[in-house]
ROFI-735732 format. One record per atom (N, C-alpha, C): residue in three letters; x, y, z. Coordinates in steps of 0.1 Angstrom, whole numbers, padded with zeros to 4 digits, always signed. Layout:
ALAXYZ...
//
This chain:
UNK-0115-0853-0158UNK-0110-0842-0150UNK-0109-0829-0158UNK-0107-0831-0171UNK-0101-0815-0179UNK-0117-0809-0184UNK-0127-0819-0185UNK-0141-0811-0186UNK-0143-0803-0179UNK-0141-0814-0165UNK-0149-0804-0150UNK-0141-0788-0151UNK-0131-0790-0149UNK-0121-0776-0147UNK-0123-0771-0159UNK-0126-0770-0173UNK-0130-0761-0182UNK-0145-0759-0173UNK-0156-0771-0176UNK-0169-0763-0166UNK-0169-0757-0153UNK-0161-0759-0149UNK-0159-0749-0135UNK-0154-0740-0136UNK-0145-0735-0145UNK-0140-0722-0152UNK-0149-0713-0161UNK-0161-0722-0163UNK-0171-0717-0175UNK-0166-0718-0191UNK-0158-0721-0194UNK-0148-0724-0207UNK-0148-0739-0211UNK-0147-0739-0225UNK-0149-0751-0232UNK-0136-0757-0235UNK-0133-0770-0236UNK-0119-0774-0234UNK-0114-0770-0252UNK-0123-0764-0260UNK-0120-0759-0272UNK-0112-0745-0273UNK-0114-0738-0260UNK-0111-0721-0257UNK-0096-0720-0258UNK-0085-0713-0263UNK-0076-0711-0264UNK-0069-0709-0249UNK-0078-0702-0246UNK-0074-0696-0229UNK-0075-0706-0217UNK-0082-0718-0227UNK-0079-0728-0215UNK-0071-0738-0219UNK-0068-0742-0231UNK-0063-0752-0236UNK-0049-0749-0238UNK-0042-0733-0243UNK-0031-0733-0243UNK-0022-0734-0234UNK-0029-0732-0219UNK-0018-0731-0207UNK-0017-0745-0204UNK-0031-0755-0211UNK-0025-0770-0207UNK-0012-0773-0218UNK-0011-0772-0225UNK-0005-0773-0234UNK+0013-0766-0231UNK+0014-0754-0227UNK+0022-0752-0223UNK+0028-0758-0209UNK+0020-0763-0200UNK+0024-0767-0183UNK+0026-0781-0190UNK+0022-0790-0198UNK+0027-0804-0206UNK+0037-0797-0209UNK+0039-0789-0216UNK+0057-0789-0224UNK+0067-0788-0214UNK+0065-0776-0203UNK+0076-0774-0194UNK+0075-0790-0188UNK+0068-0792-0180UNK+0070-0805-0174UNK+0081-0814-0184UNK+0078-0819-0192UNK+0084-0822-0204UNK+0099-0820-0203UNK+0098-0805-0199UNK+0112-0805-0205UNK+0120-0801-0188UNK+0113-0803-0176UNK+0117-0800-0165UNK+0122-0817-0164UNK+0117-0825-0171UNK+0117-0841-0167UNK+0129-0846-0173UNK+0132-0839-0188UNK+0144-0841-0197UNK+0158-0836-0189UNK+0155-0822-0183UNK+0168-0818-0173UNK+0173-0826-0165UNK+0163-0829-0155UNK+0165-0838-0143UNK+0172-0849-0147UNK+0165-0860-0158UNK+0173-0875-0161UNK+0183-0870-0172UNK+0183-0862-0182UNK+0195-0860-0186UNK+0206-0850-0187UNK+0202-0842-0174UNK+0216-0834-0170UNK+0218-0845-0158UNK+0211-0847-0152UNK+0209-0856-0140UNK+0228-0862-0140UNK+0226-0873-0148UNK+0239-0881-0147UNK+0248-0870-0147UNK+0252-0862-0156UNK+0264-0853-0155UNK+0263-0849-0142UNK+0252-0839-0133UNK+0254-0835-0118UNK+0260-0845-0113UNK+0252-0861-0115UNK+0261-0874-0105UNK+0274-0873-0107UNK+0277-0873-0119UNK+0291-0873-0119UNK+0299-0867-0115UNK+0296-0849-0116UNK+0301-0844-0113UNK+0307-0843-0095UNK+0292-0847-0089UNK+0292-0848-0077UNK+0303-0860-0071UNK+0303-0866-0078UNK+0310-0884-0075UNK+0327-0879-0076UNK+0327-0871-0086UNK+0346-0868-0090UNK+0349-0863-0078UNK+0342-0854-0068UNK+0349-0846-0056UNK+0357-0859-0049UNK+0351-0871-0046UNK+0357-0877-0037UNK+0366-0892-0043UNK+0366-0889-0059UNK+0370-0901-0066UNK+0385-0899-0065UNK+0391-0910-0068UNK+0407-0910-0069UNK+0414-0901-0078UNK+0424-0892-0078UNK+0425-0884-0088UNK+0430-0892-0101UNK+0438-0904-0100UNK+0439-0911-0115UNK+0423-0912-0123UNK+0410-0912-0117UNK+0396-0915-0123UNK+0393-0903-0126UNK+0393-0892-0119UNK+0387-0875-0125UNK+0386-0875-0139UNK+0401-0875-0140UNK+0401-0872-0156UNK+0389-0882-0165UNK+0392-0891-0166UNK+0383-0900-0174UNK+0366-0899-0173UNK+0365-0898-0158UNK+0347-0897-0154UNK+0349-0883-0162UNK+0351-0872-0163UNK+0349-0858-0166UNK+0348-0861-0185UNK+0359-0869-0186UNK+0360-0869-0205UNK+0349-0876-0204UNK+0341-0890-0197UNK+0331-0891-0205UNK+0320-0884-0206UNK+0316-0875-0198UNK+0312-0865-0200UNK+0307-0852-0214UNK+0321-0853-0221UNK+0325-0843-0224UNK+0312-0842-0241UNK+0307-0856-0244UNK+0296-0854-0258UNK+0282-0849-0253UNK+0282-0846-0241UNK+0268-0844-0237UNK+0265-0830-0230UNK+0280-0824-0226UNK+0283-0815-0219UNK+0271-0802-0229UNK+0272-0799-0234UNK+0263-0782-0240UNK+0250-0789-0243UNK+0248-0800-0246UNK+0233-0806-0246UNK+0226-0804-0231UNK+0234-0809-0220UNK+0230-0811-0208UNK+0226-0795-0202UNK+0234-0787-0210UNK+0233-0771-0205UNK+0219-0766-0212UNK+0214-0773-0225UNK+0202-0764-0234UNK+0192-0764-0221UNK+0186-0776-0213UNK+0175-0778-0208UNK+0173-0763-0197UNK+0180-0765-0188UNK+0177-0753-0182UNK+0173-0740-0180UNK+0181-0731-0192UNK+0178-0724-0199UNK+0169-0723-0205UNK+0160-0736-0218UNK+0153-0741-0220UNK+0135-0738-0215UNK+0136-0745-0201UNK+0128-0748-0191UNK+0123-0732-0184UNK+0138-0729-0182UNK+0130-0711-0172UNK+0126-0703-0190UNK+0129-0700-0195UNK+0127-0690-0202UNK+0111-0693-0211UNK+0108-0708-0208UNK+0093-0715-0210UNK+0083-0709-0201UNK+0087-0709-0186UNK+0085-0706-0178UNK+0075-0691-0177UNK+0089-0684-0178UNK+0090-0671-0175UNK+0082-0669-0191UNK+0080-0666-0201UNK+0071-0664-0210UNK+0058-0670-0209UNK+0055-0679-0204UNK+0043-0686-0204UNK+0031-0685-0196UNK+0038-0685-0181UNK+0033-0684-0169UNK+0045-0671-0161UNK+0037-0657-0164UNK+0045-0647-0160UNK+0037-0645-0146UNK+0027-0643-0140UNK+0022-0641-0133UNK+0025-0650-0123UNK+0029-0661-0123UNK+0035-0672-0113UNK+0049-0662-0107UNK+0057-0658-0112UNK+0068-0652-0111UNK+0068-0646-0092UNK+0057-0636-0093UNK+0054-0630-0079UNK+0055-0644-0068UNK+0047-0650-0069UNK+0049-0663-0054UNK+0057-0670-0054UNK+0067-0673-0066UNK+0076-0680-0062UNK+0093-0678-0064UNK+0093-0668-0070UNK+0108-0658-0069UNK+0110-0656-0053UNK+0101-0647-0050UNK+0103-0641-0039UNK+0106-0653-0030UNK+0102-0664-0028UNK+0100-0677-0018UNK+0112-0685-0024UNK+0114-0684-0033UNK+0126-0694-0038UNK+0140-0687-0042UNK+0144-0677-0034UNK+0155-0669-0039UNK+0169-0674-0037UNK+0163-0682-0027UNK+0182-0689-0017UNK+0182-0701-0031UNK+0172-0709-0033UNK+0180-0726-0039UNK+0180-0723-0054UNK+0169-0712-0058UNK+0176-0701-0070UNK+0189-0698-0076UNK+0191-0686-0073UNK+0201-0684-0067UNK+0214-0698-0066UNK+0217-0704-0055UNK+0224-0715-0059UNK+0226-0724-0068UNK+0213-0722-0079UNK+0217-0728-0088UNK+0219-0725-0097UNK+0219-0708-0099UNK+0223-0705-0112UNK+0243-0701-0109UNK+0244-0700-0093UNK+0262-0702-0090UNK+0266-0719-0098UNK+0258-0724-0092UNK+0264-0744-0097UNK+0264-0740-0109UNK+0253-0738-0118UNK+0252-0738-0134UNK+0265-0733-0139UNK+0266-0725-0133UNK+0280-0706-0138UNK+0291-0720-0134UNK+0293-0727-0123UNK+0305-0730-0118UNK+0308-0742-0127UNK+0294-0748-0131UNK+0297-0761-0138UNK+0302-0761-0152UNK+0295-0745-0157UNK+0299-0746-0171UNK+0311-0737-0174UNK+0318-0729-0164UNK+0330-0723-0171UNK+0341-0727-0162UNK+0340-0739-0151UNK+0352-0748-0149UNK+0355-0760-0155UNK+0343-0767-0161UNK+0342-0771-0173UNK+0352-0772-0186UNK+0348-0759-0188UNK+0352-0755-0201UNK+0373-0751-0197UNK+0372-0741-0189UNK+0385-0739-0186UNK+0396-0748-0180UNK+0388-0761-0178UNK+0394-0773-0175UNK+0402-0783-0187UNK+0396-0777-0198UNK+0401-0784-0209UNK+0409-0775-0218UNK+0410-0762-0211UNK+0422-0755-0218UNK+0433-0752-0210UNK+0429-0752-0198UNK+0442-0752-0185UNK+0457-0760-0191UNK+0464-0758-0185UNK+0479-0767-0180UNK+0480-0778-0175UNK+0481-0787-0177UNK+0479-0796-0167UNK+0480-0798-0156UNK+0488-0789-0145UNK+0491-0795-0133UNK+0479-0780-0129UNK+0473-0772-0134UNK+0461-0765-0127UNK+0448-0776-0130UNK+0446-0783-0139UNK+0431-0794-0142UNK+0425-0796-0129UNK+0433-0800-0120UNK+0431-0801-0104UNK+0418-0794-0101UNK+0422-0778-0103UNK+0414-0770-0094UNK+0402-0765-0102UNK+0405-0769-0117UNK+0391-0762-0124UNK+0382-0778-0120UNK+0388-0791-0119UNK+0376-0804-0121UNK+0374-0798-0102UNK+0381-0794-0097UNK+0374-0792-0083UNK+0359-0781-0082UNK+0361-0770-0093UNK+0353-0764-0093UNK+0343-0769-0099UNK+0341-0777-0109UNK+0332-0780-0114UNK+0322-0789-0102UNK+0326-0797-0099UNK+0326-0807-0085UNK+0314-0800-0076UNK+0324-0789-0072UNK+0311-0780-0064UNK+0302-0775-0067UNK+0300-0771-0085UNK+0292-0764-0090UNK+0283-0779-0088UNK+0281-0789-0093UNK+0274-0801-0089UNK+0272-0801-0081UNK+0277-0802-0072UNK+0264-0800-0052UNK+0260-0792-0053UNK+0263-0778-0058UNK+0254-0768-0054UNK+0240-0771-0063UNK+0245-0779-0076UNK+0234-0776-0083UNK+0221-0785-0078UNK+0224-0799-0076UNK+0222-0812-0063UNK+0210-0805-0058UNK+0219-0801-0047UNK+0214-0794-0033UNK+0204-0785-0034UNK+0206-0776-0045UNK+0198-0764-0048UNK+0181-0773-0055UNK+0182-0782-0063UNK+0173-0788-0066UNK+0164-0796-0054UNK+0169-0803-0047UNK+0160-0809-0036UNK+0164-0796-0028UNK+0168-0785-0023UNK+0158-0775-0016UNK+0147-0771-0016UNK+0150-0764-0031UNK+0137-0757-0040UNK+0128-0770-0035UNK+0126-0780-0039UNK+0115-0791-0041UNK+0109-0791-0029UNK+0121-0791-0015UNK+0116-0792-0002UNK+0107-0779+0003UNK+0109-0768-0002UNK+0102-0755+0001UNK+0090-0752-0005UNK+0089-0759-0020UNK+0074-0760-0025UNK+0065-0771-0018UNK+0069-0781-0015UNK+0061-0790-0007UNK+0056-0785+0005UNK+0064-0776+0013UNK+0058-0771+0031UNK+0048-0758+0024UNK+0044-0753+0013UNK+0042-0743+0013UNK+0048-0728+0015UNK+0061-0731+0013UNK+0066-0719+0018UNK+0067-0714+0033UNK+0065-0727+0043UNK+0066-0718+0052UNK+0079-0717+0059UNK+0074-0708+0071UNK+0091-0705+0074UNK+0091-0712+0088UNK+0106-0714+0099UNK+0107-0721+0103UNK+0116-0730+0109UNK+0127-0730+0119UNK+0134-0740+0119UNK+0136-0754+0115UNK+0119-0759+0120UNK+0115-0771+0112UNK+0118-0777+0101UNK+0110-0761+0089UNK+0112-0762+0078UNK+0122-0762+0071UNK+0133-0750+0077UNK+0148-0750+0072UNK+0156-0758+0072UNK+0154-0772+0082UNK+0161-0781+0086UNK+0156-0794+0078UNK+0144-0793+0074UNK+0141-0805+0059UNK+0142-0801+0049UNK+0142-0786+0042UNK+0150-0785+0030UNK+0163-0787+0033UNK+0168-0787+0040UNK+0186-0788+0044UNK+0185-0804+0034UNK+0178-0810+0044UNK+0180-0825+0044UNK+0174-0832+0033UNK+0164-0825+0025UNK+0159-0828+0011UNK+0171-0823+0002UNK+0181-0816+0004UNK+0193-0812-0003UNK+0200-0823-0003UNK+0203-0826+0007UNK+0212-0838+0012UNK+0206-0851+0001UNK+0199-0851+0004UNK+0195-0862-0001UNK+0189-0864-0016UNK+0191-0848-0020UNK+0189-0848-0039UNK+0204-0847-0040UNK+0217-0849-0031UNK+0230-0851-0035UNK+0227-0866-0043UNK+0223-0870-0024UNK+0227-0886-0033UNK+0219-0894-0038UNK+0209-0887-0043UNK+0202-0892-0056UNK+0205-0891-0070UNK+0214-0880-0074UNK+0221-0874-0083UNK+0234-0885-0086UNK+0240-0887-0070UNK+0249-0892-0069UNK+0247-0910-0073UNK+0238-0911-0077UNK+0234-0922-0077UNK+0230-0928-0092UNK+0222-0920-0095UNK+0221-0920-0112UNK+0236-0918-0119UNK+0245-0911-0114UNK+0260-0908-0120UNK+0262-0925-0116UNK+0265-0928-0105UNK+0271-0940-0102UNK+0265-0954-0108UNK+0254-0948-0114UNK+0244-0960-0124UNK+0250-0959-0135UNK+0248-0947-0142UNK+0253-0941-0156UNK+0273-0949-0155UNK+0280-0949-0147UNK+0293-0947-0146UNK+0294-0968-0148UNK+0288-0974-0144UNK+0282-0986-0140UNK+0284-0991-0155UNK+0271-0985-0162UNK+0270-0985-0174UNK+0280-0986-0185UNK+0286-0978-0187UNK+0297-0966-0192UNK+0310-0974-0189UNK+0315-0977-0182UNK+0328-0982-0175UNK+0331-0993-0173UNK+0340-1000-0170UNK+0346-1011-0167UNK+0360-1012-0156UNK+0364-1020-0146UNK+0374-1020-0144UNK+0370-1013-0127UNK+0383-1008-0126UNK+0381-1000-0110UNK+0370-0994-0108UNK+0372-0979-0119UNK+0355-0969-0124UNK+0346-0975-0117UNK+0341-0986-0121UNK+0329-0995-0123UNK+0330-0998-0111UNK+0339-1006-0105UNK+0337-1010-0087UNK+0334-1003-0079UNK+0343-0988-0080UNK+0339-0980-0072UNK+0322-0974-0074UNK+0323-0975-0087UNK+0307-0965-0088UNK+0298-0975-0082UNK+0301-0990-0080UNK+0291-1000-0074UNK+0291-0995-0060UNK+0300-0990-0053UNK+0301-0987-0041UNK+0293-0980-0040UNK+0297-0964-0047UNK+0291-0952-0045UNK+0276-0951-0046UNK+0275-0961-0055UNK+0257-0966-0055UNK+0254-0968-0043UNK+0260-0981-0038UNK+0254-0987-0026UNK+0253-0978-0012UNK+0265-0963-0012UNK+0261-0956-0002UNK+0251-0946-0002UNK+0247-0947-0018UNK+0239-0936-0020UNK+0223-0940-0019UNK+0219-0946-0020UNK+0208-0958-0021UNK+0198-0953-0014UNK+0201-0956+0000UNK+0192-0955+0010UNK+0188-0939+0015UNK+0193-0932+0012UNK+0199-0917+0017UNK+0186-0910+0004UNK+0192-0915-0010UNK+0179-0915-0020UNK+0168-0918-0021UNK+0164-0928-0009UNK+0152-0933-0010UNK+0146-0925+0003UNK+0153-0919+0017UNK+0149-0914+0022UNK+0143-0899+0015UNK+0147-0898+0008UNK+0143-0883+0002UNK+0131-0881-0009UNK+0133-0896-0014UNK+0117-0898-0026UNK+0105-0897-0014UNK+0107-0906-0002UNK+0095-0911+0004UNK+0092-0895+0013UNK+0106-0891+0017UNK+0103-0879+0027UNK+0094-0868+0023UNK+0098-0863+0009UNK+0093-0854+0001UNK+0078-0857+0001UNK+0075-0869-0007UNK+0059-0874-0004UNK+0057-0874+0004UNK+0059-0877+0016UNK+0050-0878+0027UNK+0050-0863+0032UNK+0060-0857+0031UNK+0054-0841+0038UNK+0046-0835+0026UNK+0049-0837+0019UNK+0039-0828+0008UNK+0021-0836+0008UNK+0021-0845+0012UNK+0009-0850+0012UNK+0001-0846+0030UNK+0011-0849+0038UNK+0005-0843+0052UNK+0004-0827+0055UNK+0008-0820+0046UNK+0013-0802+0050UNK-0001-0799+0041UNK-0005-0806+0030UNK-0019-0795+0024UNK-0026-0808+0025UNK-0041-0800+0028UNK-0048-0808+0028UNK-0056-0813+0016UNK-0056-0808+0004UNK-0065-0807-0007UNK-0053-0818-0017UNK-0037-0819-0012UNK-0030-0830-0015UNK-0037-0845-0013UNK-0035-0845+0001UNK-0039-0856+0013UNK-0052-0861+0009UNK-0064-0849+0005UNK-0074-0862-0003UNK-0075-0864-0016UNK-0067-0854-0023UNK-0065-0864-0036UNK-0061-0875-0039UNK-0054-0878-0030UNK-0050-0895-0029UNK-0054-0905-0024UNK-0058-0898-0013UNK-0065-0908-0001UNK-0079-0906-0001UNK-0087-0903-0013UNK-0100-0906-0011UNK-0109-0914-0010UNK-0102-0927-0017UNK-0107-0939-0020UNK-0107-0942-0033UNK-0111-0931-0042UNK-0111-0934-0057UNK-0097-0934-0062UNK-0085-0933-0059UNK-0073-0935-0065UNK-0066-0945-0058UNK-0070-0957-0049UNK-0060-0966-0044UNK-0053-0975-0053UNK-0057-0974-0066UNK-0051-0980-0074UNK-0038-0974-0078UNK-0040-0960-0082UNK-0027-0951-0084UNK-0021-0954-0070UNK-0026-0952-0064UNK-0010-0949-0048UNK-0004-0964-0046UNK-0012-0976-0048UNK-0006-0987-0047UNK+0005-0989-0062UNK+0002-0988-0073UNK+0009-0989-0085UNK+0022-0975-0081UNK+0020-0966-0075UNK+0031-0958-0072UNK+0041-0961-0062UNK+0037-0966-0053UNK+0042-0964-0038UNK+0052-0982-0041UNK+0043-0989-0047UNK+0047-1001-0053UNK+0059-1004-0062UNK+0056-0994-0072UNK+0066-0989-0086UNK+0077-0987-0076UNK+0079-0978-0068UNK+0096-0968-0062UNK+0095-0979-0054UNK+0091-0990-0041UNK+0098-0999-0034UNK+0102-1009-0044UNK+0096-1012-0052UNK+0104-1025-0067UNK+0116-1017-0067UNK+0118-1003-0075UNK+0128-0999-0080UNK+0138-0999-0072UNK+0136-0993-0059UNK+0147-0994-0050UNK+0151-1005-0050UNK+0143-1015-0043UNK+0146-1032-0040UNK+0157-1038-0052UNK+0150-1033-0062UNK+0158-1040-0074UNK+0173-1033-0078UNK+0170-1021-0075UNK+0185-1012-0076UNK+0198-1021-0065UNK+0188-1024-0056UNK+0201-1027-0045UNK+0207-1042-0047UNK+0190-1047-0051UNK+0197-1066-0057UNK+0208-1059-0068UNK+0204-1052-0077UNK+0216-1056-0088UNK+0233-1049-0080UNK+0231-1040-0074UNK+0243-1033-0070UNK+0248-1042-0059UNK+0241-1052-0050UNK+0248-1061-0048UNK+0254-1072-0050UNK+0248-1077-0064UNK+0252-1092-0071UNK+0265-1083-0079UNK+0267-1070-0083UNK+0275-1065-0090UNK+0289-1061-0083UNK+0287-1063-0069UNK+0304-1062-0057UNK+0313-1076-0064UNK+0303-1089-0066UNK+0314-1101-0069UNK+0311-1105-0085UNK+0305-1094-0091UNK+0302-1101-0107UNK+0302-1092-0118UNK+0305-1094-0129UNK+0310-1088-0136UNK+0301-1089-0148UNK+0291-1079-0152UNK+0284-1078-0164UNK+0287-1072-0175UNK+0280-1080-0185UNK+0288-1074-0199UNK+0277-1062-0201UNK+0267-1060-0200UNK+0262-1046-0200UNK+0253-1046-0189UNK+0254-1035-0179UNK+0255-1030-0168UNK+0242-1018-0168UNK+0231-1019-0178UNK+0223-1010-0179UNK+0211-1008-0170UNK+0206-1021-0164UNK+0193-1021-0154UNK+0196-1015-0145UNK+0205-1008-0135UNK+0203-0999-0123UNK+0202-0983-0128UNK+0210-0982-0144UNK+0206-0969-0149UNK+0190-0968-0149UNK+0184-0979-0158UNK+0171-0981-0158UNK+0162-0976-0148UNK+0167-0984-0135UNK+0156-0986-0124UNK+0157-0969-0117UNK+0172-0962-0118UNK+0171-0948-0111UNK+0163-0939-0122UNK+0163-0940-0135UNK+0158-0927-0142UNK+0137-0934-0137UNK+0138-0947-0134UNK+0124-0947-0134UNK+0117-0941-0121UNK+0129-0945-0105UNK+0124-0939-0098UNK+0125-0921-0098UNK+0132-0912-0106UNK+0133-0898-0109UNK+0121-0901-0115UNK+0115-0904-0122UNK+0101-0903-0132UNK+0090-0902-0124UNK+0088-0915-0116UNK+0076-0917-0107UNK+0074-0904-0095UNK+0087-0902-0089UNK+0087-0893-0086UNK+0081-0874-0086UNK+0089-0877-0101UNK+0084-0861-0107UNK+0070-0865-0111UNK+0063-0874-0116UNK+0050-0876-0120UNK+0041-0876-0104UNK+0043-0882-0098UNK+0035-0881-0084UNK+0039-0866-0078UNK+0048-0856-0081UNK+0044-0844-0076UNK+0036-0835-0087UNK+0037-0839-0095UNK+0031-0830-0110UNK+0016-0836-0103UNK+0012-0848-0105UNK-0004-0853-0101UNK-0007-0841-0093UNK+0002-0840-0079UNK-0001-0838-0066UNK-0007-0820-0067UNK+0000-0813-0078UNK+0000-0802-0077UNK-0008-0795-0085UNK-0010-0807-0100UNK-0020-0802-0106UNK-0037-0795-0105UNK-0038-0788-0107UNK-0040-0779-0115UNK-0030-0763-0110UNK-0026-0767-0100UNK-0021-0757-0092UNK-0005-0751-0099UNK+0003-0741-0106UNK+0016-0738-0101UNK+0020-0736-0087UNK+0009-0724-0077UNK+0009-0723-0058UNK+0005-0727-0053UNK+0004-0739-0045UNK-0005-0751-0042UNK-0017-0736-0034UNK-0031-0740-0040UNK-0039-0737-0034UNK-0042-0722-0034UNK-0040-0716-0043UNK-0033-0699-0045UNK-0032-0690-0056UNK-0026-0705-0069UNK-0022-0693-0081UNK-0023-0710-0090UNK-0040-0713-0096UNK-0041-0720-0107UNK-0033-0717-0123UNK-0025-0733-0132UNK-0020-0725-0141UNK-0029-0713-0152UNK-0041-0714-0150UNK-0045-0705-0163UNK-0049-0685-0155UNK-0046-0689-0142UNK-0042-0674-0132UNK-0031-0669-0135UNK-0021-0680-0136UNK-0008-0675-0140UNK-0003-0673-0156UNK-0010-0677-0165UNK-0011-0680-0178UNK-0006-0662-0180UNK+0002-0661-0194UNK-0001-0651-0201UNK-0013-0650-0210UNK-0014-0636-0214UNK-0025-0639-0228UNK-0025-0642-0240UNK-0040-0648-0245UNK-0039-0655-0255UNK-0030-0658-0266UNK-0030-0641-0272UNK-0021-0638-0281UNK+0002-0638-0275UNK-0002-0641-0268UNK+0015-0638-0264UNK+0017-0657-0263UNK+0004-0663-0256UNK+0003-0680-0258UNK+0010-0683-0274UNK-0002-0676-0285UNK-0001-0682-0292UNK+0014-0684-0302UNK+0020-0669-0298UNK+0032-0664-0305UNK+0041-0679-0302UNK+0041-0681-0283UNK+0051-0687-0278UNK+0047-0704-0283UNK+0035-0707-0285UNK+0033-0718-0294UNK+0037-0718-0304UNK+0036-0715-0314UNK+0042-0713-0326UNK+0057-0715-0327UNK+0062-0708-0317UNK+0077-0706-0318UNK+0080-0723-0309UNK+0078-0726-0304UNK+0077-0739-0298UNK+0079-0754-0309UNK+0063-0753-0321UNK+0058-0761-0324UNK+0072-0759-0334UNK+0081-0749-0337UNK+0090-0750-0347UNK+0098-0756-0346UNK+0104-0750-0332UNK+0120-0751-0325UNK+0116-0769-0318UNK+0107-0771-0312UNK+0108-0784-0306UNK+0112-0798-0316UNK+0107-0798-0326UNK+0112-0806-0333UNK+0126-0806-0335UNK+0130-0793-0337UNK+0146-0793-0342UNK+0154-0794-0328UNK+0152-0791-0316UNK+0154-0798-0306UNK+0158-0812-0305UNK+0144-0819-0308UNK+0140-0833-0304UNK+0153-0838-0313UNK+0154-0833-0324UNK+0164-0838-0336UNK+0176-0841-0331UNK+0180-0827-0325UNK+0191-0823-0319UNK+0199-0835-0311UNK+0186-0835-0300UNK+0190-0845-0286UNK+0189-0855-0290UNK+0180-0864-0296UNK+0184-0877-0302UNK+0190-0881-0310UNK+0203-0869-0315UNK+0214-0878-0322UNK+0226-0875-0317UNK+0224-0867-0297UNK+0236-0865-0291UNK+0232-0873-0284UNK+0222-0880-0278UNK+0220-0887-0266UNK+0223-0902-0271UNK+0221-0904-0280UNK+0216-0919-0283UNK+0226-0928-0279UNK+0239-0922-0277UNK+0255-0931-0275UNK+0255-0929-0262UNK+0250-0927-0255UNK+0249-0926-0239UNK+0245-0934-0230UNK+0244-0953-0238UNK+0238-0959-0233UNK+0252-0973-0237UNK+0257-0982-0230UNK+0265-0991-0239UNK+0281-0989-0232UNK+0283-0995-0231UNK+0306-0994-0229UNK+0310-0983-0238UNK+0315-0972-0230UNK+0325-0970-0238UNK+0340-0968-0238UNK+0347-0968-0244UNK+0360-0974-0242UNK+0369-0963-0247UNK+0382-0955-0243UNK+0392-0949-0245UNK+0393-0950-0261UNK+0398-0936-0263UNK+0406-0934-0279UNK+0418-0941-0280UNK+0420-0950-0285UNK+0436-0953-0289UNK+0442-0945-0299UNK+0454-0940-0298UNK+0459-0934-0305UNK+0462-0939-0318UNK+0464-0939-0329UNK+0467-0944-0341UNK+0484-0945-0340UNK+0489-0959-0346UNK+0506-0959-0347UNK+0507-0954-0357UNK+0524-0949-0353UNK+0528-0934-0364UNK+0531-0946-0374UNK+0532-0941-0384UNK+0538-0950-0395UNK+0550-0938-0401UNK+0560-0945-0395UNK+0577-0934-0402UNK+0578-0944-0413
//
């Protein structure tokens, strides 16, 4: 595939001008995939505390609290890759994506300075900053399966259409809400853990509605989607995909059912099975869209900056990514396993 498109471009896959924008659309993906599964849990959680018992808030929020400015690098991260790399994209999809935009940089704002002001508050205000935070999580949720739901119709406009981004919102809640309730699963013991069995089990199906929905409108709305998959030469990919997310769900729900009357010592396969169905997911829209950022409109090396501003932003990349990678793998690595309350030390008078 990457020959044809350098020879149909007239460019050798040796050309800077073709090779660097592959290189850059790998990294953002990269790091669009890192946000999703690991801010991911924090939104679930955050989402999950609106309706959790107030004795649990506190605790779901503290575990939170080692991952909390890691979880914030990606975003930031991700657009400013973006926006340097692929400037010319900016025009079709600002203008079209301004509402779930927008909402998410309110959720971001709400998540990270009720957050923060929640752990310097009074106690008897903690209430209303973990409530803010709460909502900054839906918004941020909802704002994600919008966005996702508006790139898939094309942009168009529409009651139709307004009424399944609504519902692709809805249902990037409780997909979010779901990986939290996996992650919490994980992580916890005791009530926590029962209830987040629950919160799984309501969230499940509502999540699965929104993996398959999204696919299936984004494959029936363009047509140059619809035969990429269905031409006959890829029924291996659509069966290994379509296959992959019914295992995962299936299996998500055996374990969150055997888990209402049983009690495991590590609780990690339904984290597993949701970061895999987020994966399959983002990978079967990346296939779908490739070579495209505008489906059918604005190819990435149309939107590419030039070579020289490429090369700067590579360079500055090939530095900082490592020390990144460093970064996150020696905050993330404890994010997997029981963890258990600080006991205080006895005073010794």
């Amino acid at each position: 595939m990457i020959d044809s498109l350098a020879a149909a471009m007239g460019l050798g896959t040796q050309d800077p001008s073709f090779w660097m924008p592959l290189a850059f659309v790998g990294v953002f993906f990269a790091i669009m995939v890192a946000g999703v599964v690991l801010d991911g849990f924090d939104v679930g959680v955050g989402c999950l505390s609106l309706g959790a018992p107030a004795a649990l808030r506190p605790r779901m929020l503290a575990l939170l609290s080692p991952w909390r400015d890691a979880n914030e690098f990606w975003l930031f991260l991700g657009v400013g890759l973006f926006a340097a790399a692929f400037p010319y994209a900016w025009p079709q999809t600002l203008g079209q994506l301004y509402i779930p935009l927008s909402l998410l940089a309110l959720g971001a704002m709400l998540r990270s300075a009720c957050f923060e002001l929640r752990l310097r508050a009074p106690l008897e205000q903690q209430a209303h900053w973990q409530l803010g935070f709460a909502v900054g999580a839906w918004l941020t949720a909802f704002s994600h399966g919008f966005m996702v739901a508006r790139i898939a119709v094309g942009y168009e406009d529409g009651s139709g259409y307004t009424w399944f981004a609504i519902l692709m919102g809805g249902c990037a809640i409780a997909a979010y809400c779901l990986l939290g309730a996996a992650w919490l699963m994980m992580r916890e013991a005791g009530e926590l853990r029962a209830r987040a069995v629950m919160w799984g089990r309501r969230a499940i199906r509502w999540a699965a509605v929104g993996a398959v929905g999204v696919s299936v409108v984004l494959d029936f709305s363009n047509a140059g989607v619809f035969l990429k998959w269905g031409d006959g030469s890829h029924w291996t990919a659509v069966i290994l995909v379509w296959g992959g997310l019914l295992a995962c769900f299936v299996l998500i729900e055996m374990c969150l059912q055997r888990m209402i009357n049983n009690s495991y010592r590590t609780a990690a396969l339904p984290f597993l099975l949701t970061l895999a169905v987020f994966l399959i997911v983002l990978g079967g829209l990346a296939y779908s869209f490739f070579p495209y950022l505008v489906l059918d409109d604005v190819t990435l090396w149309d939107a590419a900056a030039p070579v020289e501003t490429l090369r700067l932003g590579l360079s500055a990349t090939v530095i900082a990514l490592p020390v990144a990678l460093i970064f996150n793998i020696w905050v993330y690595w404890r994010m997997f396993g029981r963890s258990r309350p600080l006991v205080p030390p006895k005073y010794m008078g």
